[in-house]
C-alpha positions in Angstrom: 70.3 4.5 24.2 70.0 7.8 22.6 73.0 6.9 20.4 71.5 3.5 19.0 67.9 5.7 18.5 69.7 8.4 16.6 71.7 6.1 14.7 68.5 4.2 13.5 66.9 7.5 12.0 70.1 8.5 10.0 70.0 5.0 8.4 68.9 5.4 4.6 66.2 3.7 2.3 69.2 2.1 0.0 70.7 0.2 3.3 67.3 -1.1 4.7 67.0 -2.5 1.3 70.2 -4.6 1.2 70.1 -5.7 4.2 66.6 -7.0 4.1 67.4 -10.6 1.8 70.1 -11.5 4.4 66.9 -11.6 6.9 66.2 -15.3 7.5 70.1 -16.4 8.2 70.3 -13.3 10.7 66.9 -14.5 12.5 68.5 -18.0 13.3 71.5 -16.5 14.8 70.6 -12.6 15.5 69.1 -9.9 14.7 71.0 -6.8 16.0 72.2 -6.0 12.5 69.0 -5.9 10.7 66.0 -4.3 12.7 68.3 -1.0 13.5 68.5 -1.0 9.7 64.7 -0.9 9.0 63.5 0.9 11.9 63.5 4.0 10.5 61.8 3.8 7.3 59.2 1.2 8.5 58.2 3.3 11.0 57.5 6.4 8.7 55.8 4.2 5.9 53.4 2.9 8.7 52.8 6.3 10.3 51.6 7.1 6.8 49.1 4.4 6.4 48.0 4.0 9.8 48.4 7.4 11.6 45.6 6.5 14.4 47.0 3.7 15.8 50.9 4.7 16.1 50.1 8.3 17.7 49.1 6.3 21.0 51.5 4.1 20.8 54.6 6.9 20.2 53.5 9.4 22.7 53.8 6.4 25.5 56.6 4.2 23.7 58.3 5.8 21.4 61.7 3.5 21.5 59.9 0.5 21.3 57.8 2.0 18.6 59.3 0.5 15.5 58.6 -3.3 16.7 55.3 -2.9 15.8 56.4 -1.5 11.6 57.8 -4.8 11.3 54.8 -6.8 12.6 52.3 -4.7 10.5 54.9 -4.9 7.6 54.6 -8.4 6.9 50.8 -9.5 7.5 48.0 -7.4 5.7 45.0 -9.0 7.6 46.3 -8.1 11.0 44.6 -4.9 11.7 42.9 -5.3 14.9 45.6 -3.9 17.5 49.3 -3.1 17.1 51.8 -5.3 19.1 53.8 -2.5 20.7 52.0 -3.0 23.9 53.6 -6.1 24.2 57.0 -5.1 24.0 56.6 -3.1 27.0 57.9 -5.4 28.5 60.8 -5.3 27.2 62.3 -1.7 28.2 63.2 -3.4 31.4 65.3 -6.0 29.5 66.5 -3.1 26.9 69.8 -1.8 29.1 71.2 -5.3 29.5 71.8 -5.6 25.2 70.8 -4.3 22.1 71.0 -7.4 20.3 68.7 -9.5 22.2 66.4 -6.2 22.3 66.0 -6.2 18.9 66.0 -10.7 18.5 63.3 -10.7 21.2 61.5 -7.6 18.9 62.0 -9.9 16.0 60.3 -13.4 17.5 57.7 -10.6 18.9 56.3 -9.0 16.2 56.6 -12.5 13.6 54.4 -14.3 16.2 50.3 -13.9 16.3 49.5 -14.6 19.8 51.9 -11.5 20.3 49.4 -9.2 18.4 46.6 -10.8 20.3 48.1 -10.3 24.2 49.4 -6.9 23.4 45.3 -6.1 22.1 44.4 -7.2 25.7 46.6 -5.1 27.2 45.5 -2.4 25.4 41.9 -2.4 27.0 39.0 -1.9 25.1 38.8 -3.7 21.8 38.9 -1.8 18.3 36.2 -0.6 16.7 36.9 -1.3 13.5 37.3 -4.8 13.0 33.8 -5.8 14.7 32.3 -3.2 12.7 32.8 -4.4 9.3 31.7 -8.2 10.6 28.8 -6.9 11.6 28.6 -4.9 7.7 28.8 -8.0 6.4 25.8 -9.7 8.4 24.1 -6.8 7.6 24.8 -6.8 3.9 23.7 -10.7 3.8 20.3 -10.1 5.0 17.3 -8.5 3.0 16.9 -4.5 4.1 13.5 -3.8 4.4 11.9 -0.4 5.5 11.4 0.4 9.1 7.3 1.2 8.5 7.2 -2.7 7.5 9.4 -3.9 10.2 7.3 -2.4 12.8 4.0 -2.9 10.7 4.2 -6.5 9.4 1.9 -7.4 6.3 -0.6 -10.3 6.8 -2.5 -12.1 4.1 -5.7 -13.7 6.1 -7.9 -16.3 3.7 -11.5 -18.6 5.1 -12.0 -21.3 2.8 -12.9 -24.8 2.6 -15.8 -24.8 4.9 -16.9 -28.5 6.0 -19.8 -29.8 7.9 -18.3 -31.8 11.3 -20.1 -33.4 13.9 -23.2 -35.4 14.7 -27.1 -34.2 14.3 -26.5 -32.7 18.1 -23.2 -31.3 17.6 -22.6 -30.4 14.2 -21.3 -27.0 13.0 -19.2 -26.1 10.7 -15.3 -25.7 10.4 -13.5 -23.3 8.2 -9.7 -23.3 7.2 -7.9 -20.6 8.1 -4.4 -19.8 6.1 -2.7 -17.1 6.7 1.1 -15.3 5.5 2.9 -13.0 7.5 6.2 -11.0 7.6 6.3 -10.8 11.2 8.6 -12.0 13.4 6.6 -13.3 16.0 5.4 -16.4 14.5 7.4 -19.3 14.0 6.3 -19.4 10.2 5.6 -17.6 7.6 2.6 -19.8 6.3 0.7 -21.8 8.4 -3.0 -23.1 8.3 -5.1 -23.8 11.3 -8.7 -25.0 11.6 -11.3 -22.8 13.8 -15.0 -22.7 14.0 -18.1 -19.9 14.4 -17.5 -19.5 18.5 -13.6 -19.6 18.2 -13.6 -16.2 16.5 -16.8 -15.0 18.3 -14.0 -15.4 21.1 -11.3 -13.4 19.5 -13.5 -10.5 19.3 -14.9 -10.8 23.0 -10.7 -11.0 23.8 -9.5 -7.9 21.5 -12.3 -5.9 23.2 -11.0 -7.1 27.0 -7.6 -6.5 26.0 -8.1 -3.3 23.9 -10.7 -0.9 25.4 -11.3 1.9 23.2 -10.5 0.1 19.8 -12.7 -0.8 17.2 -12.6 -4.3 17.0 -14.0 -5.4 13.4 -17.3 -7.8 14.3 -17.6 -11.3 13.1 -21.0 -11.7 11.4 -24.5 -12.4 13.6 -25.0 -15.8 14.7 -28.0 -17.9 12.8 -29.8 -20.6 13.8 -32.0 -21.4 11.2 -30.5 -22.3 7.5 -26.9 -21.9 8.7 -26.1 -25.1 7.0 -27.2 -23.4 3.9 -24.8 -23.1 0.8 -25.4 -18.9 0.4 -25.5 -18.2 4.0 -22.1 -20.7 4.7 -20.4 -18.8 1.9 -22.0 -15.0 2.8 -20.3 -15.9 6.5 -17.0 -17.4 5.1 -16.4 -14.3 3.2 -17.6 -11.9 6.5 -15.0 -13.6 8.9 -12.0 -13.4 6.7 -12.8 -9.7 5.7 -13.1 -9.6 10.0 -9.5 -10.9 9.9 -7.5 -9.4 7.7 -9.0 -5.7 8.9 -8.1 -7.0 12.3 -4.6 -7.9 11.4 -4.2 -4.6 9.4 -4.5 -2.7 12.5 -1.8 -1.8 14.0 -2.7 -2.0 17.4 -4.7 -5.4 17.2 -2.2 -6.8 14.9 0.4 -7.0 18.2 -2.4 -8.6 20.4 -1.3 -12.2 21.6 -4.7 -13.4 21.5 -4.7 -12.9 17.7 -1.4 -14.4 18.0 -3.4 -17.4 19.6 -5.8 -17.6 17.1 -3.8 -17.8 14.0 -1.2 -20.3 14.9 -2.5 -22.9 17.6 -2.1 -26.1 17.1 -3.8 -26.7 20.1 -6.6 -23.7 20.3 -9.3 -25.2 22.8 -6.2 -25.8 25.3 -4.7 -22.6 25.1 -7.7 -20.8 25.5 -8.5 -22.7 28.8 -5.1 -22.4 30.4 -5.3 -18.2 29.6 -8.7 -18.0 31.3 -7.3 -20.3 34.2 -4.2 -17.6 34.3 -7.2 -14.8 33.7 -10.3 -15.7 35.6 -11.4 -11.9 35.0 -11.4 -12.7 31.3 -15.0 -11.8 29.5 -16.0 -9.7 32.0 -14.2 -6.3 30.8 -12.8 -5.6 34.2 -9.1 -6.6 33.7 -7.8 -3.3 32.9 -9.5 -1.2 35.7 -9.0 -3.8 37.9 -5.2 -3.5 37.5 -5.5 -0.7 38.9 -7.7 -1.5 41.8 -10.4 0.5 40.2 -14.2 -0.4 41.2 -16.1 -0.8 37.8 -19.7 0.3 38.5 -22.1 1.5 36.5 -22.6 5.0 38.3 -25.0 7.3 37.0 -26.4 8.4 34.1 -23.3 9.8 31.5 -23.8 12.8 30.3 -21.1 13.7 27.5 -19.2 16.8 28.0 -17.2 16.4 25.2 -18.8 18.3 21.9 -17.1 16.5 19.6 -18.1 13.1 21.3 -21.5 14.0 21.3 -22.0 15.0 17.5 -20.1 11.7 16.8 -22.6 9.9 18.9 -25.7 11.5 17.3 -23.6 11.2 13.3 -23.4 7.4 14.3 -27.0 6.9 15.5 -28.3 8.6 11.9 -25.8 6.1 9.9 -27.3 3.5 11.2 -30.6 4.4 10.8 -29.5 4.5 7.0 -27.7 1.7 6.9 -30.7 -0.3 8.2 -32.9 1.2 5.4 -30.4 0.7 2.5 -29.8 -2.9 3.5 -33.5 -3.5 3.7 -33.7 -2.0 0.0 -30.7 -4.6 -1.4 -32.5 -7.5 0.8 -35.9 -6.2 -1.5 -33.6 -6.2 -4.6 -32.4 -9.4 -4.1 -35.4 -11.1 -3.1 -36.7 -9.3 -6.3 -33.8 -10.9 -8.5 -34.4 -14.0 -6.7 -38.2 -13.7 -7.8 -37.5 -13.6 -11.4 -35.1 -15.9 -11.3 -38.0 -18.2 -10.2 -40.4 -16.7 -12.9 -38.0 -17.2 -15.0 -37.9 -21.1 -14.3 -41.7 -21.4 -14.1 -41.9 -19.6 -17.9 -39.4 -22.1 -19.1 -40.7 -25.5 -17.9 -43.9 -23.9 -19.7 -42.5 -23.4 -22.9 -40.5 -26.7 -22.7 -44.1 -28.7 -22.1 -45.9 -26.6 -24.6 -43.2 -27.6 -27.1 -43.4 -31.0 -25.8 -47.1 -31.2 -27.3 -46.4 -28.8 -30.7 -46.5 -31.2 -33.2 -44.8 -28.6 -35.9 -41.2 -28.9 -35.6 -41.2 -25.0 -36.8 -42.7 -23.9 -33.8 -41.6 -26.8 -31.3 -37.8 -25.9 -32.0 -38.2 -22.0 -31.2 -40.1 -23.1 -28.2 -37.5 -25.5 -26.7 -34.7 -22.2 -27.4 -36.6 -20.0 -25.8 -37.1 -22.1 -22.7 -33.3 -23.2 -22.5 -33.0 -19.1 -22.7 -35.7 -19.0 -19.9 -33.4 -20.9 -18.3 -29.9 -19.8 -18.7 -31.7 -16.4 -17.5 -32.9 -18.1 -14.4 -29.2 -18.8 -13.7 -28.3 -15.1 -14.1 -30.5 -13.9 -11.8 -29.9 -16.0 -9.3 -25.7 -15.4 -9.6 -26.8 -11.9 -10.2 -28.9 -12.0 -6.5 -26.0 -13.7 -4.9 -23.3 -11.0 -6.5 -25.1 -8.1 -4.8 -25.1 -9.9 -1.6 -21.7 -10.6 -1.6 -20.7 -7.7 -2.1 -22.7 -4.2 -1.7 -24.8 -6.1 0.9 -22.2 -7.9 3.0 -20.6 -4.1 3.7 -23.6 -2.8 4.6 -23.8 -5.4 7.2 -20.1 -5.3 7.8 -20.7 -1.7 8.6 -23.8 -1.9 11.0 -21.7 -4.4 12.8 -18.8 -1.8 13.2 -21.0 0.3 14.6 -22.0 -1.5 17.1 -18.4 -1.9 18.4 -17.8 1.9 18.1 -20.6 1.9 20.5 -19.3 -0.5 22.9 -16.1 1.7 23.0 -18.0 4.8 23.8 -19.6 2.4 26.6 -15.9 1.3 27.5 -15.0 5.2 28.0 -17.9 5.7 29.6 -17.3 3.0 32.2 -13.7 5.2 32.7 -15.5 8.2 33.1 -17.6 6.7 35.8 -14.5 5.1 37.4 -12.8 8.0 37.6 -15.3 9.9 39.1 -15.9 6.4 42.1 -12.0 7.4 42.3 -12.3 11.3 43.0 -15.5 10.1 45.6 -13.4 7.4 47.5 -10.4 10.2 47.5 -12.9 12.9 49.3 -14.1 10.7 51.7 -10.6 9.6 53.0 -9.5 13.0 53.2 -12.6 13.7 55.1 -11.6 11.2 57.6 -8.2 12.5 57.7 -9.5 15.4 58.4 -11.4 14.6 61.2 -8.4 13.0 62.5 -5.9 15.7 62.2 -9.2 18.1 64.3 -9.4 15.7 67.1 -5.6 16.5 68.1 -5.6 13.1 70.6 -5.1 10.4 68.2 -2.9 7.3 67.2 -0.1 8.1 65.5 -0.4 4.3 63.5 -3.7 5.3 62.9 -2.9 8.6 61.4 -0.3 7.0 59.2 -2.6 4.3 58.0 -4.8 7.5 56.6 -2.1 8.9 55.5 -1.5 6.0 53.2 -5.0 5.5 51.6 -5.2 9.6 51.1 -1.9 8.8 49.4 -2.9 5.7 47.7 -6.7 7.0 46.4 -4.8 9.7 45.1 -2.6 7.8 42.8 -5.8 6.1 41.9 -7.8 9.0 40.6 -4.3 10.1 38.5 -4.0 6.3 37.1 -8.2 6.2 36.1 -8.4 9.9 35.0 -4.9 9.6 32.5 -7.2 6.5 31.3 -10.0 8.2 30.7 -8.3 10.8 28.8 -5.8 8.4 27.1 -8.9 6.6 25.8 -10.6 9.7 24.8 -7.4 10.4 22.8 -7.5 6.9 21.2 -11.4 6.7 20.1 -10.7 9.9 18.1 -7.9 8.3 16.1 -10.2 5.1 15.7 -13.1 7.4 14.6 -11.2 8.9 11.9 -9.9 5.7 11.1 -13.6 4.2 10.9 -14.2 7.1 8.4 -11.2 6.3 5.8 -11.7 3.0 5.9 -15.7 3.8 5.1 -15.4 5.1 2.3 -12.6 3.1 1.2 -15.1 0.3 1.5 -18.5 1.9 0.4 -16.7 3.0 -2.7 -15.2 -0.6 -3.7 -18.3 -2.5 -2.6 -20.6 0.2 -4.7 -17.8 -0.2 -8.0 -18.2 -3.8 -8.0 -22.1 -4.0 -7.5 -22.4 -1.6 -10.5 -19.4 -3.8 -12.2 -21.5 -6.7 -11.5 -25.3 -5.5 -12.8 -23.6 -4.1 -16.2 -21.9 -7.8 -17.0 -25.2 -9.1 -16.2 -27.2 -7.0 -18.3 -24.4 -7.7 -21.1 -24.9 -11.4 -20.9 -28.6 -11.1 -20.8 -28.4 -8.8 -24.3 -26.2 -11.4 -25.9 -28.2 -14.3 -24.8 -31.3 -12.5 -26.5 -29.1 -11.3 -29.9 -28.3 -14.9 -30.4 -32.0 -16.1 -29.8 -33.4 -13.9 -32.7 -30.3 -14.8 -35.0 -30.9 -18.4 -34.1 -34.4 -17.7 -35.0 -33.8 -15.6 -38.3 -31.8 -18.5 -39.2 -34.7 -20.7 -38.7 -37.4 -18.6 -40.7 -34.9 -19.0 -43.3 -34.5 -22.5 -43.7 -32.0 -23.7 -41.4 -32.9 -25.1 -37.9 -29.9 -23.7 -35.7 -31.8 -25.3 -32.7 -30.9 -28.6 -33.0 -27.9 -27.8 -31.0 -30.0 -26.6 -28.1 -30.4 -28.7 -25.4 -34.4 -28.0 -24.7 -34.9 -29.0 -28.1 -33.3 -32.0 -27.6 -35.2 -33.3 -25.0 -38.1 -32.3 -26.7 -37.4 -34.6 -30.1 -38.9 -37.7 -28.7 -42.2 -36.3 -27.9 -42.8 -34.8 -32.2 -40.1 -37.8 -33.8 -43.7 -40.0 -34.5 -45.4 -37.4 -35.7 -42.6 -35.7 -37.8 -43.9 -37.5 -41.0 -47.4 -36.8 -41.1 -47.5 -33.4 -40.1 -45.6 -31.7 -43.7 -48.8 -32.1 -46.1 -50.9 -30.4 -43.6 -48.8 -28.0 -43.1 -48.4 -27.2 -46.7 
């Protein structure tokens, strides 16, 4: 043995290389003369290009080490696992002949399912093959941030709002569409119908499931006029802007209830199987419940908390305002609305005035003034529903919101009072442990049964006072979080009512420049208000008359 490994070593380049094109016809009979040959400059050239996998493989098998040069030496792909571990086998065989050592090392490393035992031998699998697989899956899907991964975008729109129903049961449906990057829904796009009460119950769920989160409102339910064009499209507009701020959240926008709402086929069915799984659903009692806390309404709350308290006071003054400035846009409108309808009236009289003028050189001026009467009308009243839409429909977005901020300060407030039932219940057990422990005779069962409820109201008034304070924690990021998005919103909804009334006022100076040069052009001979619409409509009543009418004139 140590002469044939010695003798391979000493063996130069120039021999390896002659030897080498003889290599088929010596593999049908034997190899003895050839693999000796190229032993020892395969095995250098692979310790060269692959150091890390032969300096395992010579420290344990160093004779048997060149088997594996001439089965990397021949496929390039093969680069999971050398196949030396293979031929350990064959150091038992190696004494009996040199020339069927080397044969069986031949037929060893030429064959695949060699490469692939001696890899299970080995143990553990490489690490680099599986790696660059998994590159290239990688690679062949879109990289996208991890901020929108783990906050997906949704694109919320209301429209196409429909009557449904019979005179007893009719209401109206709305069609909601939405587009999402999350992963959760089966789609990307989908569209489902919903009505008024279907997200009235969305917000009632995000409130159960979310105590101490803002929950944007949907808009005030209306009895009267709620079939009526403005109002239909006033409310459209409020529960998609209710939508899209509730999928923007990133808390609400993980709720399964939204989840629910967005993409059941089947709505009215799922809701009724989740309150048969959740009879406790509506009644705000499923979180402290979970915990085998008593919801009561305890005593009056008095807030400890300064920062609480000046946000309670802030928020009671906002609204105040906020009633007041809404009042003043509902007196605005119903202003703009009131000369829209002056308007009207002053045009239908200068259409029947000119009806009866028997000079076409005052008649025509009179019909273009009243089809300007008109077509000012029609301002005001797009004007009226602009400011609506848009300064006015914050404003009441906003008093809404307020509202919920309040009925999360009545949430921590029921976790105050919980906690402190808690911290009662706990005193009195100890009080009767107490007792026990004086009286010295007692039940041993019965002293370990207190023991347990000490123990158990104990873990109680931890679980309902980490609540309290967890939900202290997250009102004051929802606070600040109602303040961004404030003025966000106060600032866009202000911009596009003063956008609005300039356009307006624009318009209503063109329409009046193009009366007086209509009527410059008229005083000078040529009647530009034949091509006015009023006019026309008034031709009928002079066309007899026409005729008669120029020598008196003159």
């Amino acid at each position: 043995m140590p002469s044939q490994s010695s003798s391979n070593h000493n063996v130069p380049l120039s021999e390896a290389e002659e030897v080498s094109p003889e290599q088929p016809t010596q593999q049908a009979s034997s190899n003895a003369p050839r693999s000796p040959v190229r032993r020892g400059p395969r095995g250098t050239r692979r310790i060269n290009a692959q150091a890390t996998k032969l300096e395992a493989v010579d420290d344990s098998f160093d004779p048997l080490g060149p088997l594996g040069d001439k089965a990397e030496g021949s496929p390039h792909e093969q680069a999971p696992t050398p196949p030396q571990k293979e031929a350990f086998s064959g150091r038992n065989v190696r004494p009996t002949s040199s020339a069927s050592q080397v044969s069986a090392g031949a037929t060893l490393s030429d064959s695949v399912n060699l490469e692939e035992d001696g890899a299970g031998f080995r143990g553990p699998p490489p690490v680099q093959p599986p790696s660059d697989v998994e590159g290239s899956k990688r690679q062949s899907q879109p990289s996208i941030s991890v901020e929108k991964a783990a906050n997906p975008t949704f694109e919320i729109t209301v429209g196409d709002p429909h009557k449904v129903g019979d005179l007893t049961s009719s209401h109206i449906v709305y069609q909601v569409r939405t587009k999402t990057t999350s992963k959760a829904y089966r789609q990307s796009e989908f569209t489902v119908s919903r009505r008024y009460r279907d997200f009235l119950w969305l917000y009632n769920s995000m409130h159960n499931n979310n105590p101490g989160v803002v929950v944007p409102p949907p808009p005030e339910k209306q009895a009267v006029g709620r079939f009526d064009t403005n109002f239909v499209e006033s409310r459209r507009a409020a529960l998609e802007r209710m939508l899209n701020k509730i999928a923007a959240h990133p808390i609400l926008q993980h709720d399964g209830d939204l989840k629910i709402f967005l993409e059941s086929e089947t709505f009215n069915m799922d809701v009724k199987n989740k309150e048969n799984r959740e009879p406790d659903l509506g009644q705000n009692k499923g979180m402290f419940s979970s915990f085998g806390i008593n919801v009561g309404g305890g005593g009056k709350f008095v807030e400890h908390d300064d920062w609480f308290h000046d946000r309670k006071i802030y928020l009671d003054a906002l609204e105040n305002q906020l009633k007041a400035l809404l009042k003043s846009v509902d007196t605005v409108v119903a202003q703009r609305k009131g000369l829209a309808e002056a308007a009207g009236d002053f045009s239908a009289s200068l259409h029947a005035l000119a009806a009866v003028e028997l000079s076409p050189t005052l008649s025509t001026p009179l019909d273009g003034l009243s089809d300007l009467q008109l077509r000012i009308k029609e301002l005001y009243e797009r004007q009226a529903q602009q400011d609506v839409l848009t300064l006015g429909i914050t404003i009441d977005e906003y008093l809404r919101l307020i509202g919920s901020v309040k009925t999360a300060f009545t949430q921590r407030q029921k976790a105050f009072h919980s906690w402190h039932a808690a911290e009662a219940e706990m005193q009195k057990r100890k009080h009767t442990q107490e007792k026990l422990l004086r009286q010295g005779k007692t039940q041993q069962d019965r002293l370990t049964q207190v023991n347990a409820d000490v123990a158990d109201a104990e873990r109680k008034v931890h679980q309902a006072r980490l609540l309290f304070e967890d939900m202290g924690r997250l009102m004051r990021n929802e606070l600040q979080r109602f303040e961004k998005e404030k003025v966000e919103d106060f600032k866009s909804g202000v911009e596009t009512f003063l956008e609005s009334a300039v356009e307006a006022q624009k318009e209503l100076i063109e329409l009046w420049e193009t009366f007086l040069l209509q009527l410059d052009a008229g005083e000078e001979g040529n009647l530009l208000y034949g091509n006015v619409g009023a006019s026309e409509a008034a031709a009928p009543a002079v066309e007899g008359a026409a005729e008669a009418t120029p020598t008196e004139e003159a």
